[in-house]
Each structure stands twice: as C-alpha cells, then as structure tokens.
C-alpha positions as CSV (number, residue, x, y, z in Angstrom):
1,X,-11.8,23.8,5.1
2,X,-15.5,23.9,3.3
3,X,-16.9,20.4,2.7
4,X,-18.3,21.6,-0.4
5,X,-15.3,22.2,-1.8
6,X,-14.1,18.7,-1.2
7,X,-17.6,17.5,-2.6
8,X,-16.9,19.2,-5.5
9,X,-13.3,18.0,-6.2
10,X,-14.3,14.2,-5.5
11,X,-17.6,14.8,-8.5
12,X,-15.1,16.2,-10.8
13,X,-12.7,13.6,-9.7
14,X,-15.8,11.2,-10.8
15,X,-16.8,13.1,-14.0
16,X,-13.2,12.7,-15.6
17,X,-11.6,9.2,-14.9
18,X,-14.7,7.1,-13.3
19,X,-15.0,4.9,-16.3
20,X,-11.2,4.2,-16.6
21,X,-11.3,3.1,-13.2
22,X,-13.8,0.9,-13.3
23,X,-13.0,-0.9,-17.1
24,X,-9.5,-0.9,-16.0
25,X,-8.8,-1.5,-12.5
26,X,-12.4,-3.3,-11.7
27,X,-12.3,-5.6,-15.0
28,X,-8.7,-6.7,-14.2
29,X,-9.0,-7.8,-10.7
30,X,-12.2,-9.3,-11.2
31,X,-10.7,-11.2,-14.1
32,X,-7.6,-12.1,-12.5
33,X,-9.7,-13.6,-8.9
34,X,-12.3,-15.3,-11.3
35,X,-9.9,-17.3,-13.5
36,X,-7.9,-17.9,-10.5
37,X,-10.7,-19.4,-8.4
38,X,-12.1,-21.5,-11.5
39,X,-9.0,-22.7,-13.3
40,X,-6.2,-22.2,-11.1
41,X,-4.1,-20.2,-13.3
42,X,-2.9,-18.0,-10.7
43,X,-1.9,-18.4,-7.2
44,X,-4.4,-16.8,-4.9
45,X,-1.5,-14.8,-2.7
46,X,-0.8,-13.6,-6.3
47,X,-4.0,-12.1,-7.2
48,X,-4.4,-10.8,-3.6
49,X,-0.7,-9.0,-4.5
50,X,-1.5,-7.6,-8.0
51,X,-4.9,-6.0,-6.2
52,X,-2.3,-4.4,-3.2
53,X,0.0,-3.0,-5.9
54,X,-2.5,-1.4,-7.7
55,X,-4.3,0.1,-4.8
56,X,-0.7,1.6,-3.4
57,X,-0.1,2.8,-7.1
58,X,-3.1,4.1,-6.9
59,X,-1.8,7.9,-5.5
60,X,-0.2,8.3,-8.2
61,X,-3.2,8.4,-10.5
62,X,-5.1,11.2,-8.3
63,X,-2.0,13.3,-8.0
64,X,-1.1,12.7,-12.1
65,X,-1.6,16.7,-12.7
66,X,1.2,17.3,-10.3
67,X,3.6,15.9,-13.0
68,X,3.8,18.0,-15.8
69,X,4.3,21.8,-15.5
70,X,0.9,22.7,-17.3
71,X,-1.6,20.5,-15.6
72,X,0.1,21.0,-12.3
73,X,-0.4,25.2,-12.5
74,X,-4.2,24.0,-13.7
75,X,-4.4,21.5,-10.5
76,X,-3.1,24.3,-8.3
77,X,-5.5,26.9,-9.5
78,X,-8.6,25.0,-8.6
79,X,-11.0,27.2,-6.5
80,X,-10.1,24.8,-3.6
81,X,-7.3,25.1,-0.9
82,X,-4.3,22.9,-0.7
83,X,-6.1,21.2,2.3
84,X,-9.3,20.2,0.8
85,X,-6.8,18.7,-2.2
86,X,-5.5,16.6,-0.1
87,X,-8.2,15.8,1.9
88,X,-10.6,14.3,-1.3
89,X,-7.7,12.5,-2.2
90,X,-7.4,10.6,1.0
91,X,-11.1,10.1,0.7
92,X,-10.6,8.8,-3.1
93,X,-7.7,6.6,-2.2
94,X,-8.6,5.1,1.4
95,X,-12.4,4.5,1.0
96,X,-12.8,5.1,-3.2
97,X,-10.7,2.9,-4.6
98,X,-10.5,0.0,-1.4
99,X,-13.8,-0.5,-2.4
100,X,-13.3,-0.6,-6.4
101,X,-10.7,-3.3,-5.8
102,X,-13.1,-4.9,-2.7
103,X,-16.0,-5.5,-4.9
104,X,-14.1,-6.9,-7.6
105,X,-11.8,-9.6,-5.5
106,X,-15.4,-10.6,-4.3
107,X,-17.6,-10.4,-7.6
108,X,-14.6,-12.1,-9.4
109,X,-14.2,-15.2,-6.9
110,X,-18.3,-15.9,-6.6
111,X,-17.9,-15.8,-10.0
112,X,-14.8,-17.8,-10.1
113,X,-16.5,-20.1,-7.1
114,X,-19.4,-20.7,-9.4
115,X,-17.8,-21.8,-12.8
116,X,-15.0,-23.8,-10.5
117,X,-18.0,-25.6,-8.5
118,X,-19.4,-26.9,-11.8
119,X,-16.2,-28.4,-13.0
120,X,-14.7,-29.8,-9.4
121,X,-16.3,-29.1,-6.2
122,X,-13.6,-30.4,-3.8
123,X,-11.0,-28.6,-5.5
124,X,-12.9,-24.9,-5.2
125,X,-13.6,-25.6,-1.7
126,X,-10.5,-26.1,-1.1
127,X,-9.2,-22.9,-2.7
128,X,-11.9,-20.7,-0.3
129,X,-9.4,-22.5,2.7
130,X,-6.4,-21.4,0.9
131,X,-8.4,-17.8,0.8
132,X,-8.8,-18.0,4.6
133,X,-5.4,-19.0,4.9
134,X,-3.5,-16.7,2.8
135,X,-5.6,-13.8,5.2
136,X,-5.2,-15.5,8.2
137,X,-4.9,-12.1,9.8
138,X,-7.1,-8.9,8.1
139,X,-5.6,-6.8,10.8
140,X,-2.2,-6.9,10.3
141,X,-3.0,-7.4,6.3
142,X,-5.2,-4.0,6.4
143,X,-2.1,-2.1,8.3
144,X,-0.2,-2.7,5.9
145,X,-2.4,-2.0,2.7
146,X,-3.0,1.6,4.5
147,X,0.6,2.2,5.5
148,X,1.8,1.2,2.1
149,X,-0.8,3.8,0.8
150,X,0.1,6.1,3.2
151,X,4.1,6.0,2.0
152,X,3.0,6.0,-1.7
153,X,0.6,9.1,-1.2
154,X,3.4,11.3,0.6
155,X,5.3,10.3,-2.4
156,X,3.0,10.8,-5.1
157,X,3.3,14.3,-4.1
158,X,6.8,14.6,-2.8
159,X,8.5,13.6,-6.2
160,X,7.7,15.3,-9.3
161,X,8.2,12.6,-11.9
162,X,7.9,8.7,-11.8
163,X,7.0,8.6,-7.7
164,X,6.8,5.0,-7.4
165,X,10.2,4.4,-9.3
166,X,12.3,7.3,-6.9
167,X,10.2,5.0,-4.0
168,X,11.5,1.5,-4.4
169,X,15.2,3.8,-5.3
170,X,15.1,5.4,-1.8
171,X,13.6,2.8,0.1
172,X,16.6,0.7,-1.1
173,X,19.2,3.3,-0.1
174,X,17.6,3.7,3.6
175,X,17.5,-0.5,3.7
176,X,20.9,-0.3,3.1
177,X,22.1,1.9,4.9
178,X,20.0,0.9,8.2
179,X,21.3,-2.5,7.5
180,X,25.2,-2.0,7.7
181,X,24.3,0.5,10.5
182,X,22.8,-2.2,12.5
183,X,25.5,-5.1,11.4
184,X,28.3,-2.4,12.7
185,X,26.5,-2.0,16.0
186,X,26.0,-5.7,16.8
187,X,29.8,-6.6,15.4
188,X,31.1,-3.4,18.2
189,X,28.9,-5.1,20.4
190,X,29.9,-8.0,20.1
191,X,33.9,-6.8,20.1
192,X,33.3,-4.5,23.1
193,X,31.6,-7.6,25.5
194,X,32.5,-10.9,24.3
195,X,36.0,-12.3,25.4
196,X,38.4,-12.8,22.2
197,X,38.3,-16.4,23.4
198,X,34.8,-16.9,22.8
199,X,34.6,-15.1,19.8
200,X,37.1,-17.0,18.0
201,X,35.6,-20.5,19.3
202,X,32.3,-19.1,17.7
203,X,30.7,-19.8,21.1
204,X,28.7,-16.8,21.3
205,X,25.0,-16.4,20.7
206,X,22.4,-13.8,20.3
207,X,19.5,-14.7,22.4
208,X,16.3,-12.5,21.8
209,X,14.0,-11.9,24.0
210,X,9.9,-12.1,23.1
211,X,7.8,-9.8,24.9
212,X,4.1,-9.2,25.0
213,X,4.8,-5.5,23.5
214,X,5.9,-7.8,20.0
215,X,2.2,-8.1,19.3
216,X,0.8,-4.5,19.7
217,X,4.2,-3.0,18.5
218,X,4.1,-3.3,14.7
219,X,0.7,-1.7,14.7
220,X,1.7,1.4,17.0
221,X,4.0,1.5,14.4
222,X,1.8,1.4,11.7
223,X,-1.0,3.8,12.6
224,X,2.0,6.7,13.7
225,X,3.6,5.7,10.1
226,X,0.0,6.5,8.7
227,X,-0.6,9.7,10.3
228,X,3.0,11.0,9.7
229,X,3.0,10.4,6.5
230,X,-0.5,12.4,5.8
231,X,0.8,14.9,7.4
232,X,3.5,15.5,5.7
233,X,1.5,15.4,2.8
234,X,-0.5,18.4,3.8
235,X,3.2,20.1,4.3
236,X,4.4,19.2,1.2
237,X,1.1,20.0,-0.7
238,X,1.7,23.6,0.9
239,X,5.0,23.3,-0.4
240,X,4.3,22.6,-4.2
241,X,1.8,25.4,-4.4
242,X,4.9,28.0,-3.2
C-alpha cells in the first residue's frame, strides 16, 4: 500500500467535488442549526438527525463511480490498488466529511446563538441546555454515527444501484426475521417450562436480569461491527474489480 497513492486519490477526490461539498452539505447544516438556534423552526434532535443522515449517506457519494458501468471501469483503472481505494475513502468519510458537518453544526449555532441572543436571551440559553441534553452522551452518540457509516460504506460498495434504498430493504427483512425468531423462542420457552396452569392464569413473568457487562456491551459491539464491516469492504472492493 503506497501512501502516495492514497495522497493522490484524496487531492483528486478534492479537485472534483470539494465545492459541492461544501455549498451543499456545509450551507445546509449550517443553515438548518442557525435558524434553529435563533427562531426555533426546528427541533434541535432534528437538525442533529438531518447532519447523521447525511454523513451515513455520505458513502454513497465517494463510491458514485461504482454505479454505472462506464465510470466504474474508469474508477477501477486508477493507477491505485483496490486497497488504497478503499483506504482514502475511509479517510474521506470518517475524518473528511465528520469535520464538514462538525464545523457547520458549530458555525451555524454561534451564529444562530448570536442572532437568538439579541431577540430573547433566556430562550437561547435555554436551547444550549436542550443541546447538552439531546447529547447527553457523545460516546454512545459517536458509536453509532461511525457504525452507521460503517454499515452504509460496506454497502455503498456491496450493492450496485440505489445502496441506501436495498439498506433500509434488507435491514427490514433481517428485523423481521430476527424478530419472529426470537418471539418463537420465548413462546417454546415459555411452553417447554411454565405449567399450563400458570400460563393460562397469565401468571407468568419475564424477569431480566441487569448486569455490569449492559454498559460496556453495546460498544464491544459496536467497534467489532465497525471493523467487520471495513473489512469486508476491502473483500468486496476485491471483488468488484474481478
């Protein structure tokens, strides 16, 4: 893998699309947080939402030649290997583009904090408590933002046409299925231990059991989500070249 190479791919990356990104995806945020935080058009946990969606829909942007038959031979032939592809996209979409959508949640709110100050001064301070609230914890907040990304990314390359679309589809299928997988276990369960008395006097319960493994669980989860899911990105990338 030649860093050069992925130096290269991230400038041209820059050269062709650095103004869309920033009229588009820097203007709108910073619009959306500043009118928010002065006028109160929009719920905070809103504009907070639109800025997550666009940075997991973001994947699809850096992967757009992958799409179409021509631009995805042109994409292919670059004088760069599969790896260093995928590699300046993670840099692109990870670091890039968190801080596109980063500087513009916080330019649009001081902005937003400003004009609001001048017009009601209780009202915007209370909005920055309903900021700290709505993140009341970045940890768990940032896990998700990168595991979404993570999904999308594998995706972005995985599917050939409308990524995000064949996403929500499949995600909805597994949900499904999962869910009538785990509502057959616990009725079996519940046939297989619980007397027919009880059951039919409804006087069964389901008692759950909090451990200390609850808190450091979901982001084990996330972080082996994440590197999965990169990982099979690489494979994938290997595969679409073949």
């Amino acid at each position: 893998m030649n860093i050069n190479n992925i130096i290269n791919l991230i400038k041209a990356y820059f050269y062709e699309n650095w103004q869309k990104d920033l009229l588009y995806s820097f203007a709108v945020i910073a619009t959306l947080a500043m009118f928010n935080m002065a006028f109160g058009l929009f719920n905070i946990s809103f504009v907070l939402f639109f800025a997550l969606v666009m940075m997991v829909l973001y994947p699809t942007k850096v992967f757009g030649n992958l799409y179409q038959s021509s631009s995805r031979m042109h994409y292919l032939t670059i004088p760069a290997s599969n790896e260093e592809k995928v590699v300046a996209n993670m840099l692109l979409v990870n670091v890039y583009f968190v801080i596109v959508v980063a500087l513009a949640l916080c330019i649009g709110y001081v902005l937003g904090y400003g004009i609001g100050y001048v017009r009601d001064p209780e009202m915007v301070n209370y909005k920055w408590e309903m900021i700290k609230e709505t993140i009341s914890d970045p940890g768990m907040a940032l896990l998700i933002l990168f595991t979404s990304t993570a999904v999308m990314f594998f995706a972005s390359i995985y599917f050939k046409k409308s990524p995000f679309w064949k996403l929500i589809l499949t995600g909805f299928v597994v949900s499904m299925v999962l869910g009538a997988i785990m509502a057959g276990t616990e009725w079996l369960n519940i046939v297989l231990t619980v007397p027919a008395e009880i059951r039919n006097g409804n006087y069964y319960k389901t008692v759950n059991y909090v451990t200390t493994s609850s808190e450091w669980f979901p982001y084990v989860v996330g972080c082996v989500s994440i590197v999965y899911f990169y990982a099979m990105s690489f494979l994938r990338m290997k595969e679409t070249e073949a």
